[in-house]
VOBA-1610 file (N, C-alpha, C; in pm, whole numbers, padded with zeros to 5 digits, always signed):
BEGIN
Unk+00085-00119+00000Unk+00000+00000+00000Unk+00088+00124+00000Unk+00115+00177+00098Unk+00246+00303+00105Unk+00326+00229+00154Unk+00467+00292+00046Unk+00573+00337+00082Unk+00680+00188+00149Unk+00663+00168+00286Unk+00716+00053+00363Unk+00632+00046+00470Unk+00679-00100+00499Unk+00625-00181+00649Unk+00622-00069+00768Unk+00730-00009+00771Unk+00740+00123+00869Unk+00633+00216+00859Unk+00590+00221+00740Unk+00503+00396+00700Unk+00366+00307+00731Unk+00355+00221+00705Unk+00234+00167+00735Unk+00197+00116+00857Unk+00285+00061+00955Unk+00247+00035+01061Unk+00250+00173+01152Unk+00298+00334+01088Unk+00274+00432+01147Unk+00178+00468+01114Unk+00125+00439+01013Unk-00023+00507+00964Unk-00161+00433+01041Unk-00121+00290+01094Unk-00223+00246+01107Unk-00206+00272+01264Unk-00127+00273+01345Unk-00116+00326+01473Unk-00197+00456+01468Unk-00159+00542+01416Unk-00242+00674+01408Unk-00399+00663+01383Unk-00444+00572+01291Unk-00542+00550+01231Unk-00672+00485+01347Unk-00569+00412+01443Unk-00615+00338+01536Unk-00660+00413+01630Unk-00569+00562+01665Unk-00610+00651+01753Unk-00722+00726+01732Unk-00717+00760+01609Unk-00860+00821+01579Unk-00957+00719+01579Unk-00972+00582+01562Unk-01077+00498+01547Unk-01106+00495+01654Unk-01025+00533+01818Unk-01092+00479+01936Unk-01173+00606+01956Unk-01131+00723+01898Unk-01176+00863+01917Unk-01311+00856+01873Unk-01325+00845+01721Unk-01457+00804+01700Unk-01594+00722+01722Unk-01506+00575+01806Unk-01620+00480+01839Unk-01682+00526+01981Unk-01547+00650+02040Unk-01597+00676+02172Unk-01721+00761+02178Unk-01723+00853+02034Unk-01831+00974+02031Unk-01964+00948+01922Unk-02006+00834+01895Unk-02094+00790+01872Unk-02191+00764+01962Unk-02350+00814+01914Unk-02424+00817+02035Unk-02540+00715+02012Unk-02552+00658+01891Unk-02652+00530+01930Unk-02623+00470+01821Unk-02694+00358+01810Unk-02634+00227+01762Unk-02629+00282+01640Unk-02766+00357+01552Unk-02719+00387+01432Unk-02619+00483+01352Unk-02533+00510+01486Unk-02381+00579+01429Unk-02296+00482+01427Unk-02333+00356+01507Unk-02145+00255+01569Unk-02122+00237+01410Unk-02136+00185+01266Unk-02115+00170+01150Unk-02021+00242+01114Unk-02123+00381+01112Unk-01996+00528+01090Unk-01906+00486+01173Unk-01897+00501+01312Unk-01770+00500+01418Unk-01675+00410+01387Unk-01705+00279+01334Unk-01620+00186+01328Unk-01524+00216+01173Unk-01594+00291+01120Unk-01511+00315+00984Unk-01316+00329+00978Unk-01340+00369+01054Unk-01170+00420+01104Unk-01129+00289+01169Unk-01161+00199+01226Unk-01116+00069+01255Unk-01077-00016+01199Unk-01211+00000+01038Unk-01229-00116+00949Unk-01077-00049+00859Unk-01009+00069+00870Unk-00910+00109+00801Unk-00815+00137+00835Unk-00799+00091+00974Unk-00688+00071+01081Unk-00634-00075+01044Unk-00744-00163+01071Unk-00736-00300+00988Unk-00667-00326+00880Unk-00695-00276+00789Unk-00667-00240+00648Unk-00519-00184+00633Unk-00478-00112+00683Unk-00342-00039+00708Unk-00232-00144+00767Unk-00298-00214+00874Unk-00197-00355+00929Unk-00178-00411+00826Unk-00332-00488+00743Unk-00295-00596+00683Unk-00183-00576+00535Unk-00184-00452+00520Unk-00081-00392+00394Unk+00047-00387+00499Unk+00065-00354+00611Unk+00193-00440+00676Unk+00240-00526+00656Unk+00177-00628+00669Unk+00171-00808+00722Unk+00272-00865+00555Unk+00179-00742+00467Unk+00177-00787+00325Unk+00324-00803+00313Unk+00377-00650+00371Unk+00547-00594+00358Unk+00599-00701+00383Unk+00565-00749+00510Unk+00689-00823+00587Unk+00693-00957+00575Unk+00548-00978+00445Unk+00591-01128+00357Unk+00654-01117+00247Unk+00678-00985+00168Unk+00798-00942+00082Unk+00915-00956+00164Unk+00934-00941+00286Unk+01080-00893+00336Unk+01102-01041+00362Unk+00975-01149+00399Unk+01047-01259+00456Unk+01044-01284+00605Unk+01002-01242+00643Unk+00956-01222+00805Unk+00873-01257+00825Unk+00752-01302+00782Unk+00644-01362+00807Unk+00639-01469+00700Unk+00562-01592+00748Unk+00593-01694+00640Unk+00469-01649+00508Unk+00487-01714+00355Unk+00372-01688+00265Unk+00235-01667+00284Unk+00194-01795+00347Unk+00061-01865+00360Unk+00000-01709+00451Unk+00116-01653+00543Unk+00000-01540+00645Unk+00013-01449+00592Unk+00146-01389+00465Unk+00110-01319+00412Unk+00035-01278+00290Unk-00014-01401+00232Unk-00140-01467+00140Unk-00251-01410+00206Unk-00293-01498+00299Unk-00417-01424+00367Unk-00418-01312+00400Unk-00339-01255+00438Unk-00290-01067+00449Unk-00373-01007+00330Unk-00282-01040+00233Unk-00355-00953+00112Unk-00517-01002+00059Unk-00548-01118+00073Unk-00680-01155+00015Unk-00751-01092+00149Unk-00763-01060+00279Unk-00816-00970+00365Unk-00799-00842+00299Unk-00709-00779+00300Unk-00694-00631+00236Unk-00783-00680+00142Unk-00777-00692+00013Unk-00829-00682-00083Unk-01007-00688-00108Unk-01060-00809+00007Unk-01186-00800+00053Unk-01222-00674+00052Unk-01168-00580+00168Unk-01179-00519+00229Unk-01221-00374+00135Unk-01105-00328+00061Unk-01058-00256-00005Unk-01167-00243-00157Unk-01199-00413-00213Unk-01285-00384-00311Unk-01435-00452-00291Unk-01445-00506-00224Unk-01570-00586-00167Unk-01670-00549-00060Unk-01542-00490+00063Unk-01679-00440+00188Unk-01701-00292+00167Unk-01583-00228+00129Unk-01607-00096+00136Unk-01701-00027+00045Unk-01756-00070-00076Unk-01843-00033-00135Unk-01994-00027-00128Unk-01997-00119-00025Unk-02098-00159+00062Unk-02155-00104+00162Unk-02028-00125+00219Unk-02031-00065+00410Unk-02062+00083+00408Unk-01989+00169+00324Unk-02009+00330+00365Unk-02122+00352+00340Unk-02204+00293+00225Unk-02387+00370+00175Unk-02444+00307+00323Unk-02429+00214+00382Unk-02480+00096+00476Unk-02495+00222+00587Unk-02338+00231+00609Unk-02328+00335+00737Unk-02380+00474+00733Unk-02416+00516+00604Unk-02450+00625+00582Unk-02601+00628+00568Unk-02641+00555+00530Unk-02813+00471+00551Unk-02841+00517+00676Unk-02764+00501+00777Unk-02865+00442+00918Unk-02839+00577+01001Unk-02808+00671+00905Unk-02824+00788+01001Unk-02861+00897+00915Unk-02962+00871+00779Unk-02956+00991+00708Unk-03066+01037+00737Unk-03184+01119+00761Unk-03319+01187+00805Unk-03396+01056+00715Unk-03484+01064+00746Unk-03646+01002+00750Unk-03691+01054+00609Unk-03639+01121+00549Unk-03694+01182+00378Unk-03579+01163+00295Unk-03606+01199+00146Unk-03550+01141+00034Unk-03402+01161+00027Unk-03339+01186+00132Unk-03210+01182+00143Unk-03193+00999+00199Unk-03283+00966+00279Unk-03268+00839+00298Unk-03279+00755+00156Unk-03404+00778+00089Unk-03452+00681-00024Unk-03340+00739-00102Unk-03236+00841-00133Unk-03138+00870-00215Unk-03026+00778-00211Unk-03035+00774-00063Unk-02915+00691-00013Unk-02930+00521-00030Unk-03037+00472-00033Unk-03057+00333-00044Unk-03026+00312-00169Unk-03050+00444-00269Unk-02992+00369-00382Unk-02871+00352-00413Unk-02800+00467-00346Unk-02598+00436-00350Unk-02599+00289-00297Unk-02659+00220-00167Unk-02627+00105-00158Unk-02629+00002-00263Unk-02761-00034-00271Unk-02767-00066-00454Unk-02689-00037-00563Unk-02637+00065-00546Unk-02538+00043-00635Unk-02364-00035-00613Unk-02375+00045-00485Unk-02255-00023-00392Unk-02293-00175-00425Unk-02392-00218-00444Unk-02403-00381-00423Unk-02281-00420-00536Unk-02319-00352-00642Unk-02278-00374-00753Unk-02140-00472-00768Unk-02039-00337-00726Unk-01885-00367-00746Unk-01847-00457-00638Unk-01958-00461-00500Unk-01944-00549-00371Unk-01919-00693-00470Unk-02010-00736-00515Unk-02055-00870-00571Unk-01944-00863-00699Unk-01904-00788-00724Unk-01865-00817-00851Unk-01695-00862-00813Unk-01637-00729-00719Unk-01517-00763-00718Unk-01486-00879-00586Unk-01602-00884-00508Unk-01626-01031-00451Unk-01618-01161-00492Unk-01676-01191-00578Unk-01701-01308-00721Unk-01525-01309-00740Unk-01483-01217-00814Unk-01359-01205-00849Unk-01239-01252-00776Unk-01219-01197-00653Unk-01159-01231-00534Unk-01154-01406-00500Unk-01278-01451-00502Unk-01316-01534-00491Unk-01254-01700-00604Unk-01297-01616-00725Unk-01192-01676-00834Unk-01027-01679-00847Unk-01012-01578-00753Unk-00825-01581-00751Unk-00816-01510-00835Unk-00856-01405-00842Unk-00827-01251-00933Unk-00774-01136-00898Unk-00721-01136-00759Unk-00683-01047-00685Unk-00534-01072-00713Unk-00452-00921-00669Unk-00319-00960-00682Unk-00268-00875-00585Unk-00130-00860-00539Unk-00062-00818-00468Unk+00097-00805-00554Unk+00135-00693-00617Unk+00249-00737-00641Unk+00342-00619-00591Unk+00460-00662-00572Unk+00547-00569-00454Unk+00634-00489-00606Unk+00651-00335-00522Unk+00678-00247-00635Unk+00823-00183-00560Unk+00909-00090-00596Unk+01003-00008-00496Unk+00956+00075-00383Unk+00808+00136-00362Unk+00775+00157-00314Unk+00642+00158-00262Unk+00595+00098-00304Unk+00464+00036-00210Unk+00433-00101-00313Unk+00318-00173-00242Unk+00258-00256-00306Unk+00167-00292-00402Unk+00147-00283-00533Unk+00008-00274-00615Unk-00099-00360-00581Unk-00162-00359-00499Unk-00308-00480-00503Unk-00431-00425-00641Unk-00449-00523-00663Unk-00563-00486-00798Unk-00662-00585-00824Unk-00783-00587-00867Unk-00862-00722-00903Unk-00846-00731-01075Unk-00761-00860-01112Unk-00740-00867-01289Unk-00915-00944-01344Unk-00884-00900-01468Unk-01029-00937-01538Unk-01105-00896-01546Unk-01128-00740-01440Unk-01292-00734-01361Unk-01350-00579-01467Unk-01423-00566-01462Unk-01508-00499-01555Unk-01459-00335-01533Unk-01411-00219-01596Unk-01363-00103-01522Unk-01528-00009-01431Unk-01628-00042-01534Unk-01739+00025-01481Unk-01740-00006-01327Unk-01712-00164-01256Unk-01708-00163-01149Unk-01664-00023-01064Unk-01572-00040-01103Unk-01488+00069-01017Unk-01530+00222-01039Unk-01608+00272-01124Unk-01705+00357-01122Unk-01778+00371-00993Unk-01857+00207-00993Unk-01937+00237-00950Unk-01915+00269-00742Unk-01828+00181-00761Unk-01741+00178-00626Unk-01778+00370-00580Unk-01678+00429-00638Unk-01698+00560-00682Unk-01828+00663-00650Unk-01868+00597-00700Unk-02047+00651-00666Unk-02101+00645-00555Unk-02119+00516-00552Unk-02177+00443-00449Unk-02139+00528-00322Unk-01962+00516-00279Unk-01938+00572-00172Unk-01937+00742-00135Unk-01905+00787-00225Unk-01936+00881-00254Unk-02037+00999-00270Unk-02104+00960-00307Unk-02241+00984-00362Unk-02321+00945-00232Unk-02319+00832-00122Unk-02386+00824-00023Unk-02341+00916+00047Unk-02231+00978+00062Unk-02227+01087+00112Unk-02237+01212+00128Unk-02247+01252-00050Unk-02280+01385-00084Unk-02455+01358-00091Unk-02577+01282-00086Unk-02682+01249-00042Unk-02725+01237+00076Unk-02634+01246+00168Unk-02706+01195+00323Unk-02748+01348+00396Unk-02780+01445+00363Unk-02818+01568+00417Unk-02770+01629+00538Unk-02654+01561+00555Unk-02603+01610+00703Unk-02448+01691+00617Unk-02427+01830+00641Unk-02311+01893+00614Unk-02191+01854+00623Unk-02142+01791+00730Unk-02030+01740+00734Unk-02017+01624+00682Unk-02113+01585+00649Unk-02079+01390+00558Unk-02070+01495+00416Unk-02138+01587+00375Unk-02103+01621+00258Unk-01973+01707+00206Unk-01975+01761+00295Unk-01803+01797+00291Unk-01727+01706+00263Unk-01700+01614+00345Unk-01605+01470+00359Unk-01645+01393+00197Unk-01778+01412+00158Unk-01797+01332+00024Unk-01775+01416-00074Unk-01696+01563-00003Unk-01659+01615-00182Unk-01533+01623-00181Unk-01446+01610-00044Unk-01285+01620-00024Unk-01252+01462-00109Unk-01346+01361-00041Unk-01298+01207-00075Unk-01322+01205-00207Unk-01381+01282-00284Unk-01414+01285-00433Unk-01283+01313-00481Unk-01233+01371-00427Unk-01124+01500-00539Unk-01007+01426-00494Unk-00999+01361-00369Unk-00900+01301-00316Unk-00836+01161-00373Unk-00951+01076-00377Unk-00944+00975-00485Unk-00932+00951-00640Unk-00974+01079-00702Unk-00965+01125-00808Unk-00815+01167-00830Unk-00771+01216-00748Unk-00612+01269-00758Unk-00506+01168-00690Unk-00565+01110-00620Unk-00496+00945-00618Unk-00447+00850-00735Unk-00573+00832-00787Unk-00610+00737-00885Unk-00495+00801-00984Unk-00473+00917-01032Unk-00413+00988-01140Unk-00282+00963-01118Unk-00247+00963-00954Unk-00090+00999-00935Unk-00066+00826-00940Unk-00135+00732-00945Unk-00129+00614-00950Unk-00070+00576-01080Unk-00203+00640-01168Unk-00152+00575-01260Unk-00002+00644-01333Unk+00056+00710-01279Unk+00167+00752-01368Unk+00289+00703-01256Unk+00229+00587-01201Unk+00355+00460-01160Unk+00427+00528-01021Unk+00332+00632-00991Unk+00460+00706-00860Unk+00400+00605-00720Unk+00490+00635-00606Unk+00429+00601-00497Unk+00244+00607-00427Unk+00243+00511-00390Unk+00094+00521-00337Unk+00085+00591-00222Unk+00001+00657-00223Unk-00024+00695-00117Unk-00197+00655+00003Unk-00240+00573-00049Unk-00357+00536+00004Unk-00356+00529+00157Unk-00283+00483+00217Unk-00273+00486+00369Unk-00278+00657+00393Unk-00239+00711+00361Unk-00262+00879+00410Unk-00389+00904+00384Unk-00445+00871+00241Unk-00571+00949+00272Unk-00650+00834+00371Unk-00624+00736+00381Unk-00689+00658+00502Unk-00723+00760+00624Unk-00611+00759+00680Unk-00583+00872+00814Unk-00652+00961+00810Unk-00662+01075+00673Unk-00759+01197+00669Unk-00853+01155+00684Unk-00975+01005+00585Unk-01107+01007+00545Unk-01133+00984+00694Unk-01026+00891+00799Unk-01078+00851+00934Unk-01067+00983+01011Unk-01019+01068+01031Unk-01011+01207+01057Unk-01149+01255+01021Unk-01168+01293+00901Unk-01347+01296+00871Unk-01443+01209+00981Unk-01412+01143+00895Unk-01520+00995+01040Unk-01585+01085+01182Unk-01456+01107+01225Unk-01427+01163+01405Unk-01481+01255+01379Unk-01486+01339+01299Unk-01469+01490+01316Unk-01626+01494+01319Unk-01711+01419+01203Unk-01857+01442+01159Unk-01900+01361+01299Unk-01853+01264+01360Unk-01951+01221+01511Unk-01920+01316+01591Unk-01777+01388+01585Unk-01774+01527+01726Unk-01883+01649+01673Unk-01950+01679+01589Unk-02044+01745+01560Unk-02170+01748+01581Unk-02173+01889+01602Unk-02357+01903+01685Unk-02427+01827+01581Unk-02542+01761+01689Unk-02631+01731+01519Unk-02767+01655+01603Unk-02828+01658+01523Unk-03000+01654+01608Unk-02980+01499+01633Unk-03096+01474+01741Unk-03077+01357+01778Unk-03181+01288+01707Unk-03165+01158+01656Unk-03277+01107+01569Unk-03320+00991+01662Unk-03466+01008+01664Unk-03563+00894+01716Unk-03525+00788+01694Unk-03462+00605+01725Unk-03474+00540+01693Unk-03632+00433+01643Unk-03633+00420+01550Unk-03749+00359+01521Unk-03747+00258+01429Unk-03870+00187+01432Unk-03913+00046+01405Unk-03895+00046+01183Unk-03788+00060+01130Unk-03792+00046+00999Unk-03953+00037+00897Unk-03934-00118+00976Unk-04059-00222+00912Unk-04240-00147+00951Unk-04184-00065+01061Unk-04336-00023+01039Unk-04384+00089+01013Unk-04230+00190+00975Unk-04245+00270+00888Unk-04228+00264+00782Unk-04208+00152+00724Unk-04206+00140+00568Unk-04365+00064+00548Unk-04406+00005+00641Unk-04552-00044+00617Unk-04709+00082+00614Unk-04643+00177+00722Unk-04737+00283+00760Unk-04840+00387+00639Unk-04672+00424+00530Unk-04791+00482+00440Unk-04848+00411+00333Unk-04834+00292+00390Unk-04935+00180+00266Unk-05060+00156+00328Unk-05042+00178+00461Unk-05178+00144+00587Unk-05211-00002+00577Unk-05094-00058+00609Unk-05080-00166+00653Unk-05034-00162+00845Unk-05082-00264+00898Unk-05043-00284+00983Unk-04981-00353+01023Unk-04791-00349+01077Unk-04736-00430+01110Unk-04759-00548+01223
//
């Protein structure tokens, strides 16, 4: 991922600090998703460690095999998923919600797709001078569009200001990733890790109305006048 085993096991130490920051300032269950975001990329930051130090030889293949097919889950399978998911369960009660169910749906998309893939042994890991390339071979590019969207887009949809901020920095951020990628330079993905988890914290330390927990199923039954 970045750089070396060193830069990464500093990034994910850091990453870790903000994840306890965030899970601490979450105030009901339908934030812990959001809160845990910075965990699930604390995670993520180790396992691009683990990866290093089965290039260096320090860890035997087989754990640093599973290293990367975890990252890679992670990276093209849950995360496309997880953020509309987490961003679902805390967006208002109006069409910012029904906006947002459809980023999930779409998130399903590249979930299943680069899942399937993974699954086939399409994933790769290959060690570079300075960081590691992980990639899924074969897989369709629209996927990764949609990846794009999905996470994205659930965030510039969820009507709360600070998720939309964070979904127009992570726009431009990934966008200028992706670019400096492709012209073969160092990765830098573990940094913007640290920032997007920085976001995370920052949008649960923010004022913000408290939302009713309530029964889904019998508000989705109510304006049909059905009774659950």
């Amino acid at each position: 991922m970045c750089l070396s085993v060193e830069f990464d096991i500093v990034a994910g130490a850091a990453i870790s600090v903000v994840a306890i920051d965030a899970i601490r300032h979450h105030r009901t269950g339908r934030e812990l998703p959001l809160a845990l975001v910075p965990a699930v990329l604390a995670v993520h930051t180790f396992l691009s460690a683990v990866v290093w130090l089965g290039v260096d030889g320090t860890v035997s293949e087989p754990v640093a095999h599973t290293a990367s097919v975890l990252y890679l889950f992670i990276a093209y399978a849950l995360l496309p998923i997880y953020v509309p998911i987490a961003v679902l369960l805390i967006a208002p009660p109006d069409w910012h919600r029904n906006a947002v169910l459809v980023m999930c749906a779409v998130g399903a998309i590249p979930a299943l797709g680069y899942g399937y893939a993974l699954m086939q042994g399409q994933g790769t890991a290959s060690p570079d001078s300075y960081y590691i390339a992980f990639g899924m071979q074969g897989t369709a590019g629209v996927l990764g569009v949609l990846y794009v969207v999905s996470t994205c887009g659930a965030l510039l949809l969820s009507g709360s200001a600070p998720l939309i901020a964070w979904g127009v920095v992570n726009a431009v951020a990934v966008s200028a990733l992706v670019a400096w990628n492709s012209l073969g330079l160092p990765a830098l993905w573990c940094l913007w890790a640290a920032v997007t988890s920085g976001f995370a914290a920052w949008c649960l330390r923010k004022e913000r109305p408290q939302q009713i927990e309530t029964d889904w199923v019998a508000e989705a039954l109510r304006p049909r006048g059905i009774r659950p």
